[in-house]
N, C-alpha and C positions, 0 to 999 in steps of 0.2 A: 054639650052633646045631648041629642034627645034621647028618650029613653028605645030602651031594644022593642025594635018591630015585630019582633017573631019569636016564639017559645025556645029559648035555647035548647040546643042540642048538647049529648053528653060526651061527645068527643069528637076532635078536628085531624085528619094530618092534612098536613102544608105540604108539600111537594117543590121544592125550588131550589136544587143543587148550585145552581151556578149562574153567573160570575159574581162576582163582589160588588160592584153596582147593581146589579139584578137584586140581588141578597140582600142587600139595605134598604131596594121598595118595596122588599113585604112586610120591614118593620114597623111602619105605619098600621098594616093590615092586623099584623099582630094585637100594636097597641089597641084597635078599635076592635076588635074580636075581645080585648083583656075587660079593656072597659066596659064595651056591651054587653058579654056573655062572661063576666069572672068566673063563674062553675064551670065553664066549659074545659075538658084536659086539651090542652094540645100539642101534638107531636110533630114534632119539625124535619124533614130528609132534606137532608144539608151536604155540601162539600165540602170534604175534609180541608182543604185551605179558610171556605166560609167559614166554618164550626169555629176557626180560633177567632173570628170575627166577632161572631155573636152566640156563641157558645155557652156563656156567662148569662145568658137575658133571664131574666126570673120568670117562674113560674112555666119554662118551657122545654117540654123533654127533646132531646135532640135525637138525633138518630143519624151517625156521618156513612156516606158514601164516600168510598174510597175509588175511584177509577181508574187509578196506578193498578189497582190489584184484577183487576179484568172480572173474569165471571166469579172468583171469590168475594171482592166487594159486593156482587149481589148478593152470592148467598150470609154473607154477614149479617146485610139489611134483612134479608128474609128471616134470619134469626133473634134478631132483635124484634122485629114483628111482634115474634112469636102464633102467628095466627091469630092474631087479637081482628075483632070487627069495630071500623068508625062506623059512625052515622054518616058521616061523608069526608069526601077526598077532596082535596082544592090543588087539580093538576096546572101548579103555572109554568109548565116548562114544554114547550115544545118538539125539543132534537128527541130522536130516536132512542138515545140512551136514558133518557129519563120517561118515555113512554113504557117502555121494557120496566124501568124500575116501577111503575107506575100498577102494573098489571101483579107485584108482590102485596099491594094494598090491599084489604077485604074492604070495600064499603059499599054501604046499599046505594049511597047518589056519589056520583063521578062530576066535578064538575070541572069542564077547559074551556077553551078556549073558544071563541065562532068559527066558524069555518075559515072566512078572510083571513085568520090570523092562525089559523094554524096548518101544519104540517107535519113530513115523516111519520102519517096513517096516526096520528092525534085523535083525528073524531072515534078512533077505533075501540079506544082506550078510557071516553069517555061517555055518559050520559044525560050531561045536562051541560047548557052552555052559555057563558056569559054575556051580556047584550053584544049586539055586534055594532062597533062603532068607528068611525075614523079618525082621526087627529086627536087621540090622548097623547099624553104623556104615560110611558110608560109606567109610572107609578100608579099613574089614576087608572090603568088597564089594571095592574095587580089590586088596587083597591078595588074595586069593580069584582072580582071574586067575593066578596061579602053580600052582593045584593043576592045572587039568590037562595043565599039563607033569609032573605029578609031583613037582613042591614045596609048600614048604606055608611060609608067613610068621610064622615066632615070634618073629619079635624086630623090631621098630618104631623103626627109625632113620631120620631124617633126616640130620641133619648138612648141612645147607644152607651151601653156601660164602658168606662174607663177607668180602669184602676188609679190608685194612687200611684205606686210606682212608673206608670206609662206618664205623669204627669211630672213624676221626677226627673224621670229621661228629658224628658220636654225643658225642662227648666233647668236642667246640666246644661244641656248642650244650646239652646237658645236662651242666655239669660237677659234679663229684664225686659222692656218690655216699647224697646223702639219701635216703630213699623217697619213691617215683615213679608216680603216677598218668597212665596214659597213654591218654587218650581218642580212641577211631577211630571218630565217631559215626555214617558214613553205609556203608551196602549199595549194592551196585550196584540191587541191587530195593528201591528207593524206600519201599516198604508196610512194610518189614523195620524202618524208620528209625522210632528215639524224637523225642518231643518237645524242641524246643530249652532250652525253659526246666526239663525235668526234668532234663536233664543238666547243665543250671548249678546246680540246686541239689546235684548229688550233688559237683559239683565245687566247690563253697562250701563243703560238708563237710567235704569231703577237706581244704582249705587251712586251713580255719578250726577246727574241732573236732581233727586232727590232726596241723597243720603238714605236710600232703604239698606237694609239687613237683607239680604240675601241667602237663600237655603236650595241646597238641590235634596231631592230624596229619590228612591227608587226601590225597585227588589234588587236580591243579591244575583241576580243572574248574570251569564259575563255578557252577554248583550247590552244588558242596560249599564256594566259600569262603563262598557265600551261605547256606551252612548253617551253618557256623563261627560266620560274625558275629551270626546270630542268637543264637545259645549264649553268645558274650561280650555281646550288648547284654542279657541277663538276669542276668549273673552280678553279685553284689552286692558279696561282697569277693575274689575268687579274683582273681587275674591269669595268667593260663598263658602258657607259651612254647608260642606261634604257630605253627609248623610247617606248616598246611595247603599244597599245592603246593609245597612248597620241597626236597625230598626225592627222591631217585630210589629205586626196590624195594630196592635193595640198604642204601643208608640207612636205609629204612627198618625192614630187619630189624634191627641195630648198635641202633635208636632203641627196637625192640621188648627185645631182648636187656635192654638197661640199666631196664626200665622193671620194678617190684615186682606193677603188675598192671596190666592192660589191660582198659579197659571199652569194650564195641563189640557192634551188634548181630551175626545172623550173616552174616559176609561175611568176606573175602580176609582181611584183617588178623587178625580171629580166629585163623586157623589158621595163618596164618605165624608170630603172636604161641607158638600152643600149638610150634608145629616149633621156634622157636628156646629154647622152657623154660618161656617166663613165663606166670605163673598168668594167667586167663580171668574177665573178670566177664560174662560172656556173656548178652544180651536176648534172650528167647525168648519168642517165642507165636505169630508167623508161620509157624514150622519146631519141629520136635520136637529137640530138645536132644541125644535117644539119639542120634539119625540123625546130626545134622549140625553138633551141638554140637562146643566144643573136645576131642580125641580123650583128650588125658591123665588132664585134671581139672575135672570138672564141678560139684565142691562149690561153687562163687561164682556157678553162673550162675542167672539167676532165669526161671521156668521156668513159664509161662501157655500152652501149648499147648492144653491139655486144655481148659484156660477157651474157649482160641478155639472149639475145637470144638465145644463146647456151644452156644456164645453165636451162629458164622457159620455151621454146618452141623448142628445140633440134637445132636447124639451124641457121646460120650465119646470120647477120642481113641483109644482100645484097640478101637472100630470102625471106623477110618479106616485105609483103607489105607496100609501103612508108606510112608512118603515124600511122602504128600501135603501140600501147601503151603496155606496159610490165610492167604493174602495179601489184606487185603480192606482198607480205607478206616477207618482207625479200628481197628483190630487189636491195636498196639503199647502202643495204650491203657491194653490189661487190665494193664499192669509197674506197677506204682504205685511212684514215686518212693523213699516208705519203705522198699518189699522190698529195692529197689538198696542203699540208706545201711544197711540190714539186713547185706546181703548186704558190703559194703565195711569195715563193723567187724570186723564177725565175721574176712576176710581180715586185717586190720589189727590184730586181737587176736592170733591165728593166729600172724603174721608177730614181734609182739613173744614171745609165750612161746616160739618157734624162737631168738631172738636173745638169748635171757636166758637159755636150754641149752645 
């Protein structure tokens, strides 16, 4: 990495409460702000679910937001402040609610988002703004908050802390070390989510056409164990080790780590999956793939975007503005079963000619 462009500064806060894939592409930013500017303090406003994500990162003061607790969670944040002054603020969140949190900050430069990219009165709240551009991936939009301090993000590290224990869980419950198919079948945005019974067949596959190890995982919610059970009441010969709600984030990553690929539509798991190494079998057609797909490697994922857009908003997806969502009723549809089992050989071929070099 080349050396820092610009005289560092004596203090950062980060601003980026939410979601859990959001929250793992400012890790990079972090690393390159750690490494550019080591003296620089920084302070992190985080959600209370992120925090036990990345709560643990060295060297980084956290500051959680609670938003279960309404307008006390802000004034919590306001007290943690303490009325302290950054040198600047790096607002990467857009919704209204962290706009609001945004305005408890003292800093002399504000910096968000472009216009294009922003919303719910954003510009309102800030001063300075980052290139305005099309077709990032969302990570390289959050790295891209570095440049106008005068850095610039070449190098894409995570390195997410995991405890030992989280790797014990890991090696209880999946031991040794066959290849491992590791299903995360639900999004927090519901529209995002496959068919139950597709994903039993691509998991029939896996067990039966090539002896994989099979895993489901999930949160403890009853939506999602009631999604789980659907998926094993179709599955014909597969048996998976059960996982859903049993798991804390940090397990989870250890669970991700050990597992040869990960099939999931797009949500939190995906991109913790891509942060901690493992290849991505990633469902697409709600979300565009470029944008919000796994950051590393896109070669596994199966990719109906463009279909949505024809099919829910008449037009090619290269006329939709970047980032737009095609969350509709029936969406997830356009993945046909095959492409996935397509898409899991080809990994699975991939995987043996690596093991026989």
């Amino acid at each position: 990495m080349s050396e820092p462009a610009a005289t560092p500064v004596q203090s950062l806060c980060l601003l980026r409460t939410s979601a859990l894939g959001d929250v793992s592409h400012v890790l990079p930013l972090v690393r390159t702000l750690q490494t550019q500017w080591p003296q620089t303090a920084l302070t992190w406003i985080v959600g209370k679910l992120e925090h036990k994500l990345v709560g643990d990162l060295p060297g980084v003061e956290f500051i959680v937001f609670d938003k279960s607790k309404g307008w006390e969670g802000y004034r919590q944040v306001r007290r943690a402040l303490g009325g302290r002054r950054f040198d600047a603020l790096l607002h990467m969140q857009v919704a209204l609610r962290s706009n609001l949190l945004s305005a408890l900050v003292r800093a002399r430069r504000r910096i968000g988002y472009d216009a294009a990219r922003s919303r719910d009165l954003h510009g309102l709240f800030v001063n300075q703004r980052i290139a305005a551009r099309s077709g990032e991936h969302v990570l390289d939009a959050i790295g891209s908050f570095a440049e106008p301090l005068g850095l610039r993000q070449t190098t894409v590290r995570w390195d997410l802390p995991i405890p030992n224990a989280a790797f014990e869980f890991a090696e209880e419950h999946l031991p040794g070390d066959p290849p491992t198919l590791l299903v995360s079948p639900c999004s927090s945005h519901r529209l995002r989510n496959w068919q139950p019974q597709r994903y039993a067949a691509v998991m029939d596959h896996a067990a039966t056409v090539h002896g994989w190890r099979v895993v489901l995982c999930g949160g403890p919610s009853a939506y999602e164990r009631e999604f789980g059970a659907a998926i094993t009441a179709h599955l014909q010969h597969c048996r998976p080790v059960d996982l859903i709600g049993r798991d804390t984030l940090k397990q989870l990553l250890a669970l991700l780590r050990k597992a040869d690929l990960v099939l999931t539509p797009d949500s939190g798991p995906m991109h913790l999956a891509n942060a901690v190494g493992s290849a991505v079998l990633g469902l697409h057609a709600a979300s565009n793939p470029q944008r919000s797909g796994p950051y590393s490697d896109r070669r596994w994922c199966v990719d109906r975007y463009d279909a949505a857009a024809r099919q829910f908003r008449g037009k090619p997806a290269a006329q939709l503005r970047w980032g737009t969502k095609i969350e509709h009723e029936g969406v997830m549809d356009l993945i046909e079963t095959d492409a996935v089992i397509e898409r899991f050989d080809a990994f699975a071929q991939s995987r043996s000619r690596t093991q026989a070099g």
